[in-house]
MARDREN-12296 format. One line per 5 residues: number of its first residue (from 1); their letters; for each residue x, y, z of C-alpha. Coordinates in pm, 1 decimal, decimal comma, always signed. Layout:
NUM	A	X Y Z | ...
***
This chain:
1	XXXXX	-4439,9 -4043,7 -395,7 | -4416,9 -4335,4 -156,5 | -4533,9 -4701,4 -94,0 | -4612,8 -4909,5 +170,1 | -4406,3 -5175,0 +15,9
6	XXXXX	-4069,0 -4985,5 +61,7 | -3837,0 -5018,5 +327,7 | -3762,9 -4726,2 +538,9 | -3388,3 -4651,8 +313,1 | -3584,1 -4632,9 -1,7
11	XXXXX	-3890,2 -4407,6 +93,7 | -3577,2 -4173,7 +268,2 | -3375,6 -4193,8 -85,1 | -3689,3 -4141,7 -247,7 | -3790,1 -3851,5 -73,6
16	XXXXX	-3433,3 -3709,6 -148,4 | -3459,5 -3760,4 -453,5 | -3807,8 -3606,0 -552,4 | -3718,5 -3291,1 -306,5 | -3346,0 -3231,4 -530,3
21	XXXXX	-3439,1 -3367,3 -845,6 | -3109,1 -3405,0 -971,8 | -2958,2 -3524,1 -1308,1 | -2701,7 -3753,6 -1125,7 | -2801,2 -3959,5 -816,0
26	XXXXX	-2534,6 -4202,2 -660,5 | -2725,3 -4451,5 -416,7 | -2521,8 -4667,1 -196,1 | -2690,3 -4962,1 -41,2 | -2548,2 -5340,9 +69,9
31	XXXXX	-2627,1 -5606,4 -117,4 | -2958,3 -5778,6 -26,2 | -3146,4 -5443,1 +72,6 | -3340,8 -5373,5 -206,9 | -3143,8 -5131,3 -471,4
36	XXXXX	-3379,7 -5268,9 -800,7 | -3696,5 -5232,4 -606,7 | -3584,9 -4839,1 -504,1 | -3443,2 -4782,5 -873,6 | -3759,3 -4929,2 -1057,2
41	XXXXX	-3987,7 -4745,3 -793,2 | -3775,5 -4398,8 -917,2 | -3798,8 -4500,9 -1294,0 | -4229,8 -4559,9 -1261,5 | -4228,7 -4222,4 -1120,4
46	XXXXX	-4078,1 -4036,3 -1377,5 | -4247,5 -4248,9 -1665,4 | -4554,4 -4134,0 -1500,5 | -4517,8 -3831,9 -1461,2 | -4384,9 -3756,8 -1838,9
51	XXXXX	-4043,7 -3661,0 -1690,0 | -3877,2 -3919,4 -1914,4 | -3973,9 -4158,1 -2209,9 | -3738,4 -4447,8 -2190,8 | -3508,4 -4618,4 -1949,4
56	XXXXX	-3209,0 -4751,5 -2008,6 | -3043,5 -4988,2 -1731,0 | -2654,2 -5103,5 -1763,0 | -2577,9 -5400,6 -1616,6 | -2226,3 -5610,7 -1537,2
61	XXXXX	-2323,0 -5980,4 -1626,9 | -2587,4 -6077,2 -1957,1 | -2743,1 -6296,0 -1644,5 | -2801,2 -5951,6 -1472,9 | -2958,3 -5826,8 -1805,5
66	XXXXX	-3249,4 -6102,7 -1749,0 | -3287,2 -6073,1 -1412,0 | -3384,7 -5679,5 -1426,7 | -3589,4 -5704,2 -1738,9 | -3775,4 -5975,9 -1519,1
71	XXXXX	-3810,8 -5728,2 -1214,8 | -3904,3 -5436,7 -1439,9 | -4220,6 -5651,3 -1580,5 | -4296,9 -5678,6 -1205,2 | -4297,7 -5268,3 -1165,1
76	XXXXX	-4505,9 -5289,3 -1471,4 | -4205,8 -5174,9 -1716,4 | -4126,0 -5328,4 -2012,2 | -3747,6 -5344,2 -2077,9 | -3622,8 -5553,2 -2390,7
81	XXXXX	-3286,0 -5739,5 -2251,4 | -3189,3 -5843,9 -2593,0 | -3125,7 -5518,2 -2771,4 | -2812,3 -5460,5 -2953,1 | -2623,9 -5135,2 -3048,6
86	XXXXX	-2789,7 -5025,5 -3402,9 | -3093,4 -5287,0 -3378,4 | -3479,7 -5203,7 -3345,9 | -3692,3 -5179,9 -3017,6 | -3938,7 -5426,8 -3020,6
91	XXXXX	-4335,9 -5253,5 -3009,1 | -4443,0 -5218,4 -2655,3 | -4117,3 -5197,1 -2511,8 | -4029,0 -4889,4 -2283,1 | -3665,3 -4918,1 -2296,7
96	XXXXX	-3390,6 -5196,0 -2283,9 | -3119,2 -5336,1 -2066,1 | -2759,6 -5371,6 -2162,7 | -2420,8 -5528,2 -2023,6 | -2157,4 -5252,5 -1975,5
101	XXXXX	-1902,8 -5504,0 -2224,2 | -2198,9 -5462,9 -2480,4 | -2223,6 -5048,9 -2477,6 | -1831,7 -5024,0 -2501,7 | -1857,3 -5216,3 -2840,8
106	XXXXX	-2082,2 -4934,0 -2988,6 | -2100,5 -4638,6 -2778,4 | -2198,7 -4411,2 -3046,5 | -2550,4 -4605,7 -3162,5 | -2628,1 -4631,4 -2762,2
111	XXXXX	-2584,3 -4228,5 -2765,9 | -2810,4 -4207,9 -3050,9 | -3094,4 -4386,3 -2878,8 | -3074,8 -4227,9 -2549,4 | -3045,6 -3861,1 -2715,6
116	XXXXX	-3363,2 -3940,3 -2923,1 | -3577,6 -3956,6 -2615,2 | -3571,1 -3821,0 -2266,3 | -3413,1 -4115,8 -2152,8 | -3372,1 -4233,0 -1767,7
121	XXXXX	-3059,8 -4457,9 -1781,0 | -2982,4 -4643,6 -1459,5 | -2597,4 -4750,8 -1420,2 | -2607,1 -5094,7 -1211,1 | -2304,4 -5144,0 -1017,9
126	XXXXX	-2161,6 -4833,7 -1118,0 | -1811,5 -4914,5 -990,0 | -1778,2 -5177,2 -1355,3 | -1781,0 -4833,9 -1566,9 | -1350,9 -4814,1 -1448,2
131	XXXXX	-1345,1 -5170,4 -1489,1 | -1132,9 -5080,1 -1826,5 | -1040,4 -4755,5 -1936,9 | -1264,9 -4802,6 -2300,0 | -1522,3 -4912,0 -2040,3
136	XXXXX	-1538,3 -4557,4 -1879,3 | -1545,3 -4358,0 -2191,1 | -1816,3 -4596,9 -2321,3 | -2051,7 -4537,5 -2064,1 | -1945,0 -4192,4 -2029,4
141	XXXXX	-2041,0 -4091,2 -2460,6 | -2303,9 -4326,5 -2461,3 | -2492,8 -4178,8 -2129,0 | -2396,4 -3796,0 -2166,6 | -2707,8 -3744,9 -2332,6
146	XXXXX	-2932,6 -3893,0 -2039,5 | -3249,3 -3636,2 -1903,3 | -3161,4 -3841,8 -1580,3 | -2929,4 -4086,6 -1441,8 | -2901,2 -4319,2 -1180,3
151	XXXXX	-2587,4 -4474,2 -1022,4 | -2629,5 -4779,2 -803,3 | -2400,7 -4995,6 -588,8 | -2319,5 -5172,4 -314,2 | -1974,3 -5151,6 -321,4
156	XXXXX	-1828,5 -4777,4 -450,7 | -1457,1 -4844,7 -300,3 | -1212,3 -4944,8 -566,1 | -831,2 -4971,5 -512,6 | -703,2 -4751,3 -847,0
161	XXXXX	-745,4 -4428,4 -935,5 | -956,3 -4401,2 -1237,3 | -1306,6 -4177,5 -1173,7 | -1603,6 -4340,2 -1207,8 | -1838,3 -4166,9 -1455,6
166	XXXXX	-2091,2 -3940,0 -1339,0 | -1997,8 -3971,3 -995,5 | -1895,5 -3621,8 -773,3 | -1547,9 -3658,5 -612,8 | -1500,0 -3408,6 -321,7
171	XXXXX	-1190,1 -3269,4 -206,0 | -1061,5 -3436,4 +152,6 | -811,9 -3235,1 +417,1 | -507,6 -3532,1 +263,4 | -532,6 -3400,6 -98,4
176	XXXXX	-723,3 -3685,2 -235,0 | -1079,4 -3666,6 -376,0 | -1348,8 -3928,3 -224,1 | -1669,1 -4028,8 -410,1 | -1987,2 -3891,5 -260,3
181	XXXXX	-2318,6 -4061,2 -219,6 | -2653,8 -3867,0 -249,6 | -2820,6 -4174,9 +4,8 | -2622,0 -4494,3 +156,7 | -2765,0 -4739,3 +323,6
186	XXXXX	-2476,8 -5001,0 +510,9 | -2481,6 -5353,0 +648,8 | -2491,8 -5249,4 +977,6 | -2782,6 -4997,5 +965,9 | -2969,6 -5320,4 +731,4
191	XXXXX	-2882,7 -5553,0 +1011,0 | -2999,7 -5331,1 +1294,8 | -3305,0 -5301,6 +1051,4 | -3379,1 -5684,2 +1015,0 | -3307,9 -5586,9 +619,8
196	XXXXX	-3030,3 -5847,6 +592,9 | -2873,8 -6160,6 +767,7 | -2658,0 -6183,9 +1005,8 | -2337,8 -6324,1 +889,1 | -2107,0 -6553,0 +1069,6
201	XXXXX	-1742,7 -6634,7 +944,1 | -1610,0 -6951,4 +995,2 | -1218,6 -6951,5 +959,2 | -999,0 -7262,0 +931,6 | -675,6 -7244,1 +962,4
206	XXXXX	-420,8 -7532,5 +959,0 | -62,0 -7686,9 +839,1 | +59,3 -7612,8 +488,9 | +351,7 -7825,0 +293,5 | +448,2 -7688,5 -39,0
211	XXXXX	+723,1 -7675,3 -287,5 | +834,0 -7283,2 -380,4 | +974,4 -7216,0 -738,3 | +1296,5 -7228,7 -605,5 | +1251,5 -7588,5 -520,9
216	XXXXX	+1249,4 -7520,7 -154,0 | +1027,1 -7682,8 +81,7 | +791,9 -7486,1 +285,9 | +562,3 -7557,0 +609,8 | +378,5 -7311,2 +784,9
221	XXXXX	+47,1 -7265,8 +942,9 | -203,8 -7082,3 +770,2 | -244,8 -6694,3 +913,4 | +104,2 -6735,9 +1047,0 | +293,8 -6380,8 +955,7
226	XXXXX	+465,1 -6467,0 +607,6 | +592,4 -6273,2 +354,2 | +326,6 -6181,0 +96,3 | +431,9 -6491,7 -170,8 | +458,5 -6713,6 +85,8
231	XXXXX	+77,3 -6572,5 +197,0 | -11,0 -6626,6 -128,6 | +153,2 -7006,8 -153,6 | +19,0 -7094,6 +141,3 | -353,0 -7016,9 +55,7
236	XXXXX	-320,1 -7188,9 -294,9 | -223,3 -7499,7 -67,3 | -520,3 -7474,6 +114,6 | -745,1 -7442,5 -199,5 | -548,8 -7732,5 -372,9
241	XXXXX	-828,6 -8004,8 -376,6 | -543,4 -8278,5 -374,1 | -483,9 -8195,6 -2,8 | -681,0 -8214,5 +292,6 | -793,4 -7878,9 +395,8
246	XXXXX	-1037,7 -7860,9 +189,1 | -1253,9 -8172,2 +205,3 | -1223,3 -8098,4 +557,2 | -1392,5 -7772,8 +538,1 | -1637,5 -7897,3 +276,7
251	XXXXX	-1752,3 -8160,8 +485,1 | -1762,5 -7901,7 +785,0 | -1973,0 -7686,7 +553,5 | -2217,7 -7954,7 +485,2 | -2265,0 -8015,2 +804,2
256	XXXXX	-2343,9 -7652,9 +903,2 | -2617,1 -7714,9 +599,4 | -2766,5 -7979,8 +715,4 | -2851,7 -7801,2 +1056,3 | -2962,5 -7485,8 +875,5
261	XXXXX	-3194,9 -7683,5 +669,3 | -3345,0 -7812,0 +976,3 | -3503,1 -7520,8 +1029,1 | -3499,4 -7383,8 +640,7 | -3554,7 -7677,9 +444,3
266	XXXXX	-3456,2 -7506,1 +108,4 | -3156,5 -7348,3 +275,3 | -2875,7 -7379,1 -20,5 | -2493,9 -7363,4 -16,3 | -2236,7 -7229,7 -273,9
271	XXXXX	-1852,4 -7300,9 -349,7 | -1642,0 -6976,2 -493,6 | -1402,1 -7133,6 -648,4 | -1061,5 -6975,7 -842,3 | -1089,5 -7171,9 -1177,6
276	XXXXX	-1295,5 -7425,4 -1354,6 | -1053,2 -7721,1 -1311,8 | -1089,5 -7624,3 -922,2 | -1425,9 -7587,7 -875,2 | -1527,2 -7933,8 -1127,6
281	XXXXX	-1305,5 -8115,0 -828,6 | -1456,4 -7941,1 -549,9 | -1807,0 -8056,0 -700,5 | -1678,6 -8396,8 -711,1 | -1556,5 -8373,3 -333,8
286	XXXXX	-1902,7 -8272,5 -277,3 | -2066,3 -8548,1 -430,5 | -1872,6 -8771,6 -220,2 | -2028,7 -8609,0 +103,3 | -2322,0 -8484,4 +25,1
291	XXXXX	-2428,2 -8821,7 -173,2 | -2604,4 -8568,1 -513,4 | -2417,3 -8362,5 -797,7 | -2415,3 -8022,7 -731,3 | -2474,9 -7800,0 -983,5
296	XXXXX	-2165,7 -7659,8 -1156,6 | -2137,3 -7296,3 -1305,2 | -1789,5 -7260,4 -1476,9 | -1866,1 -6963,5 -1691,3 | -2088,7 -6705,7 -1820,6
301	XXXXX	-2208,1 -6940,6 -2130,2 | -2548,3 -6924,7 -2264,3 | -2687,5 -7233,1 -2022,4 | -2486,8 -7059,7 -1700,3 | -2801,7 -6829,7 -1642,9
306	XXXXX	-3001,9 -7120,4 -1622,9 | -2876,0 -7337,8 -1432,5 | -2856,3 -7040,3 -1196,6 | -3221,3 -6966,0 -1203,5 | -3292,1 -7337,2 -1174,1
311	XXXXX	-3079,2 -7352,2 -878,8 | -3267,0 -7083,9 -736,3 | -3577,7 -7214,4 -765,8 | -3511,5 -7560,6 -652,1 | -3402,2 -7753,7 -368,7
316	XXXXX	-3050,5 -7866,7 -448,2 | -2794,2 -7839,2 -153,4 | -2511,1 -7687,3 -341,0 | -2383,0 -7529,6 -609,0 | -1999,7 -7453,7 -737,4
321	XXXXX	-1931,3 -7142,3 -957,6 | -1611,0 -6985,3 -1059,9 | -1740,0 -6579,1 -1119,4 | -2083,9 -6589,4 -1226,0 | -2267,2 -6530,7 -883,1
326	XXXXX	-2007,7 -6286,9 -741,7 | -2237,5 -6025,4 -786,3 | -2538,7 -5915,2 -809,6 | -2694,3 -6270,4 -918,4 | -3046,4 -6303,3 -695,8
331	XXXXX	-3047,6 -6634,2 -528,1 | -3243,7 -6592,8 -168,4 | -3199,7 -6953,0 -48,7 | -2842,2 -6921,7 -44,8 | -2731,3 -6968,1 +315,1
336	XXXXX	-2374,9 -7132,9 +338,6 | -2072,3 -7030,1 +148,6 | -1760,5 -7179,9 +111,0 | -1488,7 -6892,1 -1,3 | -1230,7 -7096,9 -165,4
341	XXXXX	-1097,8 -6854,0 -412,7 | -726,4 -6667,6 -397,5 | -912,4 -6343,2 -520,8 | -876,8 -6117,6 -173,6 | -976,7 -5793,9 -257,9
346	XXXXX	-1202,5 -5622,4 -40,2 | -1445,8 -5560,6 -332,4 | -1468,4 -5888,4 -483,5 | -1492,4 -6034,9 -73,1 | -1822,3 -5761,8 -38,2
351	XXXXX	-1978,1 -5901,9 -367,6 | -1948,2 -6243,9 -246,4 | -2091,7 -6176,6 +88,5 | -2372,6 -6018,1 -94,9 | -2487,3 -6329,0 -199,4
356	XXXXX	-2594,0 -6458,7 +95,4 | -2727,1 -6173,2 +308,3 | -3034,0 -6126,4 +148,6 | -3322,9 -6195,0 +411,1 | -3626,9 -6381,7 +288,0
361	XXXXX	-3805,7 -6376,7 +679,9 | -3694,9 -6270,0 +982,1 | -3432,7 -6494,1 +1197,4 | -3300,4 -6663,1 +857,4 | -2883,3 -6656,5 +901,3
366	XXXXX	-2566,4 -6644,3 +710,7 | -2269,6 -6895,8 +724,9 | -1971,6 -6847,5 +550,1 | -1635,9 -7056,1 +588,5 | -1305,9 -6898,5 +471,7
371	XXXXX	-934,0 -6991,8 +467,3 | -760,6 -6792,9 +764,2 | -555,8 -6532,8 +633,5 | -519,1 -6169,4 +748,3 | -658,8 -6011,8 +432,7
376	XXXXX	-1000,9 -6197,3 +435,7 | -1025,9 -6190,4 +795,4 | -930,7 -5816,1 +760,8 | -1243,4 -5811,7 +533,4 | -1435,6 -6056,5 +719,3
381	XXXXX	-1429,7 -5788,5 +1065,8 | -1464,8 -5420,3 +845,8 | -1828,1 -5611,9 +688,6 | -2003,2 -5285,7 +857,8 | -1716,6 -5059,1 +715,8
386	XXXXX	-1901,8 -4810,4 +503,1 | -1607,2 -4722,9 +244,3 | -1571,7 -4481,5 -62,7 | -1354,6 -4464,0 -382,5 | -1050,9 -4234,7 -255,3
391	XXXXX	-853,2 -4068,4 -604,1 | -526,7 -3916,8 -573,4 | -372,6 -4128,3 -299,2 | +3,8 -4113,1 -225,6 | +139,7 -4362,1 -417,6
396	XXXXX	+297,9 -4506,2 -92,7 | -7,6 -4558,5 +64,1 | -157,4 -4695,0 -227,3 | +91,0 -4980,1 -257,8 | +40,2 -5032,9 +126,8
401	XXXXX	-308,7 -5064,1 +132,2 | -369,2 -5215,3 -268,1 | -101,1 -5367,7 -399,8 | -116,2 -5733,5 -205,1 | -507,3 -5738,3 -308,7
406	XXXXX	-412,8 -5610,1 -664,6 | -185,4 -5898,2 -704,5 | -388,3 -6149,7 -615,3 | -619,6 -6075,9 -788,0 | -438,6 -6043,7 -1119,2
411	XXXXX	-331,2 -6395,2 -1023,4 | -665,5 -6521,3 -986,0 | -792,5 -6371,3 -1283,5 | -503,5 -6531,6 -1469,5 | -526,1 -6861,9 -1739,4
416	XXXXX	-419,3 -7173,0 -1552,0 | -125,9 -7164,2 -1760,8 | +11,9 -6825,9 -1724,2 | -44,8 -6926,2 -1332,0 | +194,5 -7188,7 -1393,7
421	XXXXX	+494,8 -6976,6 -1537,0 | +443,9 -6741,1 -1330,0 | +449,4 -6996,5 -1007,8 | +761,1 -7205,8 -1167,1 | +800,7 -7508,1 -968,9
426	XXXXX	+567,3 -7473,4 -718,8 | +359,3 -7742,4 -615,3 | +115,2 -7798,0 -308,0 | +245,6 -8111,1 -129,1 | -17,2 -8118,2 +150,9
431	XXXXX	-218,6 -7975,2 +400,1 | -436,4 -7985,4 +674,0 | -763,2 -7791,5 +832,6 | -813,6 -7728,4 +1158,9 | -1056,9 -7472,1 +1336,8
436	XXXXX	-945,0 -7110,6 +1419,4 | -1210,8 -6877,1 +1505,6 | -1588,2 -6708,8 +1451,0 | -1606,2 -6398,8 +1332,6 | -1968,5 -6198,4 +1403,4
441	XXXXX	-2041,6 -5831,0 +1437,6 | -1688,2 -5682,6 +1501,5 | -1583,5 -5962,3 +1764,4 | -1407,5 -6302,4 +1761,2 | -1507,1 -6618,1 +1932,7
446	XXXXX	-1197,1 -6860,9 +1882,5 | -1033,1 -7151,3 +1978,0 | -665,5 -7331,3 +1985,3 | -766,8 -7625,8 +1814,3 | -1017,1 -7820,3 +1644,7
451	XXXXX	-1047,9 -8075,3 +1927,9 | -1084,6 -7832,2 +2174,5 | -1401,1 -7935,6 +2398,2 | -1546,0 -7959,1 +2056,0 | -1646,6 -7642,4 +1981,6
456	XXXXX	-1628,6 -7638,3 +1611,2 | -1941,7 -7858,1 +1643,5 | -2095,5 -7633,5 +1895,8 | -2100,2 -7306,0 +1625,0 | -2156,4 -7554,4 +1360,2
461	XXXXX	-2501,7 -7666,9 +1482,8 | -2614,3 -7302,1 +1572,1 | -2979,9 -7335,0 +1483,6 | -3050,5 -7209,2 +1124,8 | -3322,8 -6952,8 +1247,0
466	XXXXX	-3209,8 -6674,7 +1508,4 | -3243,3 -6316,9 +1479,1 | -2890,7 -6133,3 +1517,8 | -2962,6 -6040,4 +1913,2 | -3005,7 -6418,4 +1934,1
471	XXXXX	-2686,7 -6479,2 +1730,4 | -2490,6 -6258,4 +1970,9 | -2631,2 -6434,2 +2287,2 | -2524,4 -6798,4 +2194,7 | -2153,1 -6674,7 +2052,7
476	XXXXX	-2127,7 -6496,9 +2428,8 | -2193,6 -6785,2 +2554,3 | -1936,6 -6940,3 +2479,6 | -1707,0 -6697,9 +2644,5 | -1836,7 -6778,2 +2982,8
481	XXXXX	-1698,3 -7012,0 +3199,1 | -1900,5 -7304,3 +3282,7 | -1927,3 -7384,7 +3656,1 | -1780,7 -7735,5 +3777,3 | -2012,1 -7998,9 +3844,2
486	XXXXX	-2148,0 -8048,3 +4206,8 | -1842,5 -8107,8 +4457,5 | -1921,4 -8435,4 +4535,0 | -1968,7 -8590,0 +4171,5 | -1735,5 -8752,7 +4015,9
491	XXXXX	-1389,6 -8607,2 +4032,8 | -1266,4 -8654,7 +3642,2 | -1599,5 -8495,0 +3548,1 | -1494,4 -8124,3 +3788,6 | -1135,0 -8148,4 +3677,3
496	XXXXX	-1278,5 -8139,4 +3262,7 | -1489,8 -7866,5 +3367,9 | -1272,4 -7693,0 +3528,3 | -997,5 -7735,9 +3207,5 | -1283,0 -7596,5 +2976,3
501	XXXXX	-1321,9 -7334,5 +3229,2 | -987,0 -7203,2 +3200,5 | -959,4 -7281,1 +2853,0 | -1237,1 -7041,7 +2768,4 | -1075,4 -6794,3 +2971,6
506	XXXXX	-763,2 -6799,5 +2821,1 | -898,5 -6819,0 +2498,8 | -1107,3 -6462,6 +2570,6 | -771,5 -6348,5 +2646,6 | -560,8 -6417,2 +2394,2
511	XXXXX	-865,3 -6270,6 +2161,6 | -845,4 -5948,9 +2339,8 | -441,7 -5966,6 +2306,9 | -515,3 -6038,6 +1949,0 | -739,6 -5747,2 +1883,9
516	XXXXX	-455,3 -5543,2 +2100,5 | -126,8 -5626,6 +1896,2 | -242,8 -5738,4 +1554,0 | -58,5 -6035,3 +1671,2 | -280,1 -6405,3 +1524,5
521	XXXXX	-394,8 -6651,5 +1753,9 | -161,6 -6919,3 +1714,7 | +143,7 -6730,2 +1708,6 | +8,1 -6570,8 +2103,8 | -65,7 -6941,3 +2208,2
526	XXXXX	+276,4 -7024,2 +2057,3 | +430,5 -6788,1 +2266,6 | +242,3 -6868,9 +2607,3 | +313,8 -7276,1 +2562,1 | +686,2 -7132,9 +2546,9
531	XXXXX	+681,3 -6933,5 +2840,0 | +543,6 -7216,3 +3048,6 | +651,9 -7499,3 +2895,6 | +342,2 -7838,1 +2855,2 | +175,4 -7929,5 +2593,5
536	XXXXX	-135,4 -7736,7 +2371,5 | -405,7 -7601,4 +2556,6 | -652,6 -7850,1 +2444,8 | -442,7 -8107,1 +2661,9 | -314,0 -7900,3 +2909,9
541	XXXXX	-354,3 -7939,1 +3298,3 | -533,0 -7662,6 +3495,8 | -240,7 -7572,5 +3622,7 | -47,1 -7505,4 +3298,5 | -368,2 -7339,6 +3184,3
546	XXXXX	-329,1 -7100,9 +3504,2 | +18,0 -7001,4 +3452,9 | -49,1 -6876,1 +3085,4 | -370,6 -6689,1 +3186,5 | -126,5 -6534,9 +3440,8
551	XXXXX	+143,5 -6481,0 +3165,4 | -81,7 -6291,3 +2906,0 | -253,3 -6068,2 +3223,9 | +108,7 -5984,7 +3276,3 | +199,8 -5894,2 +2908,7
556	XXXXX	-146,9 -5671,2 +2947,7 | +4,3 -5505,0 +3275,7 | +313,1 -5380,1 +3127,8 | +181,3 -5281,0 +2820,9 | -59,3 -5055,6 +3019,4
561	X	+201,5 -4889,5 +3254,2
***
């Protein structure tokens, strides 16, 4: 079977699919391409051709539950997304849609119903069934009984070691086991496909003051190296909407809005915030710039799915939202994202970037501004990293690799209260944004400062419509060194070209340096003011600009021989 309204992936899964005809299929796409289109496509099929009587889908969020019952009407399946455990189908109903939370609080009646008919059961986001322990076994009793099943995700990798159910591990040469896909589809194959967005990263870095537990005071710039608490500190500074940093990046946000909806009039931007009391005074920083309410989602309540799918369908500019449109939630028009949450695991970063890769026409982009820190930009640079869900790691290189992510994310996922004990005395005392770098496509395009030739404004005001060859061009661009104005003009006007000139160039190089040594930006411009003494490069003569591009070719010179 195949339609001309699939995309290339899910005729190729398809195919697979219908040639194995397998019990268990695990298909691994990125968010945005097209995984309910491609698992309602499959479930038609099999209705039609009497291979199954009923489908079942699991879903993570009751929002979710909605949203696929709608999409199954549009496949011409009707799926009831109000069913409970032990209660009655409704007539005319070919199956029903459930929240993973909701099958773990009966798993027994769910096995009932899905024994008493060849039942189809497609697991949503498949990595939620080791969300919990009970959560496994639920899905795992429940689901046993299945004629076919259907594992979906976008994101397999998971940093602990419980198996996901109905999922084949294979044995690696380290000892562990690695889960194996029967089709995956990444974000770079859907961006070389025009499937998704291009996404650029805008990271701000910037000063931080704050009081530690210990009732010390702390400053440091954020990205420096730091110790993992003071990491951690540092970004709950910047996220503290008492200082600076972030109405500074809001109102840099906006402003990349406003040129995106230029060209995409609808174009719509969304605040991930860490808590409720954060994200009701980032919508009230908001208002101040943007001059309307946005529309606030604090929890998954019974109005939150509304206001989502009113969002959705309108034209406000913004919206701010604790956890509810992490994942999976379909909003097209959502262009520019602010990521102001201390939750920095790779998982929860990939579900967030999901939301705003999903392509609606060709040349639409993706901007999303994040606080500068190594784990995020880490993230930010592996977007095309196709990863799987490893079991049986050492336990040393599980701590290595996890256990910063793990903790902040317990953090995050923590009361405001038990934040508090936990944190003591600290307190956020101030802080600052400034600039740091674009991240696109593997590379970085970044700068000293924020007043440097004023180049923040230049990536801000990228035009909202530009396929990702395009995107590439313009960020290249700005690597080049501009030529000095004619010899003869005006002499102030050649000696600022010439500064921008070099500025660029040492900027390129301390990038590559950067992407050499693991070493950030302002630490290797730190460095190169002390080794020729004058002040930042934004203000720095030619000459001074000279010596350090001669400095950091040397450093490159030794290092090679």
């Amino acid at each position: 079977m195949s339609s001309p309204r699939l995309r290339a992936w899910q005729r190729t899964a398809l195919e697979t699919y219908q040639r194995r005809q397998p019990r268990d299929f695990l298909a691994v796409a990125t968010p945005g391409a097209g995984k309910t289109t491609f698992a309602l496509t499959l479930a038609a099929d099999l209705l039609h051709r009497g291979v199954v009587e009923r489908v079942v889908v699991v879903a993570p969020t009751d929002h979710l539950k909605t949203q696929w019952a709608h999409a199954a009407a549009g496949a011409g399946i009707s799926l009831d997304p109000g069913v409970a455990g032990s209660g009655a189908l409704g007539a005319g109903f070919q199956g029903f849609v459930v929240t993973y939370a909701g099958l773990a609080v009966n798993p027994a009646a769910f096995r009932v119903r899905i024994e008493h008919r060849r039942t189809f059961v497609i697991l949503d986001e498949v990595h939620h069934a080791a969300d919990a322990l009970s959560w496994g076994e639920a899905v795992r009793e429940a689901c046993e009984p299945a004629e076919r099943r259907l594992a979906l995700t976008g994101t397999p990798f998971r940093s602990d070691d419980h198996p996901i159910p109905f999922v084949t591990y294979a044995p690696a040469d380290d000892g562990t086991t690695t889960s194996v896909a029967d089709h995956s589809y990444g974000y770079g194959s859907a961006l070389r496909d025009g499937v998704v967005r291009p996404v650029l990263f805008m990271a701000y870095s910037g000063a931080m003051h704050w009081r530690t537990r210990a009732g010390d005071e702390m400053v440091a710039r954020l990205g420096e190296p730091l110790t993992r608490d003071a990491t951690a500190q540092a970004l709950r500074t910047a996220l503290d909407p008492a200082g600076s940093w972030i109405p500074q990046v809001l109102r840099a946000a906006h402003t990349r809005l406003l040129e995106v909806r230029r060209d995409v009039p609808d174009a719509g931007g969304l605040v991930i915030a860490s808590d409720q009391q954060s994200a009701r005074a980032y919508a009230a920083i908001l208002r101040e710039i943007a001059g309307v309410d946005p529309v606030v989602v604090l929890s998954d309540d019974a109005g939150a799915s509304q206001r989502i799918a009113e969002f959705s369908a309108g034209m406000e500019p913004w919206m701010v939202a604790v956890r509810m449109v992490s994942e999976g939630v379909d909003i097209p028009r959502l262009s520019v994202g602010v990521y102001a949450t201390t939750t920095a695991t790779s998982l929860f970063f990939a579900q967030a970037v999901g939301r705003f890769v999903r392509l609606r026409r060709r040349g639409e982009t993706a901007t999303i501004f994040l606080p500068s820190v190594p784990a995020l930009l880490g993230h930010a640079g592996d977007l095309e990293t196709q990863r799987d869900h490893v079991l049986g790691r050492p336990v040393d290189d599980a701590a290595d690799l996890f256990a910063a992510e793990a903790e902040l994310l317990a953090r995050a996922q923590q009361s405001e209260a038990a934040s508090a004990d936990e944190l003591g005395t600290y307190k956020a005392l101030g802080s600052d944004a400034s600039f740091d770098r674009v991240l696109y496509d593997g590379g970085e395009f970044g700068y000293e400062s924020l007043s440097d030739d004023g180049e923040e404004l230049d990536f801000l005001g990228i035009p909202g419509l530009l396929d990702p060859e395009q995107v590439a061009e313009l960020l290249q661009r700005s690597r080049r060194q501009r030529k000095p104005a004619t010899p003869a003009a005006v002499r102030e006007e050649v000696l600022f070209e010439q500064r921008g000139a070099l500025r660029r160039e040492l900027n390129g190089l301390v990038g590559a340096w950067h992407h050499r040594t693991g070493e950030p930006h302002g630490v290797i411009h730190t460095r190169l003011r002390s080794g020729t003494g004058g002040p930042p490069a934004a203000s720095a003569s030619s000459a001074v600009l000279q010596q350090r591009i001669d400095l950091i070719r040397s450093w490159a010179l030794r290092a090679s021989s």
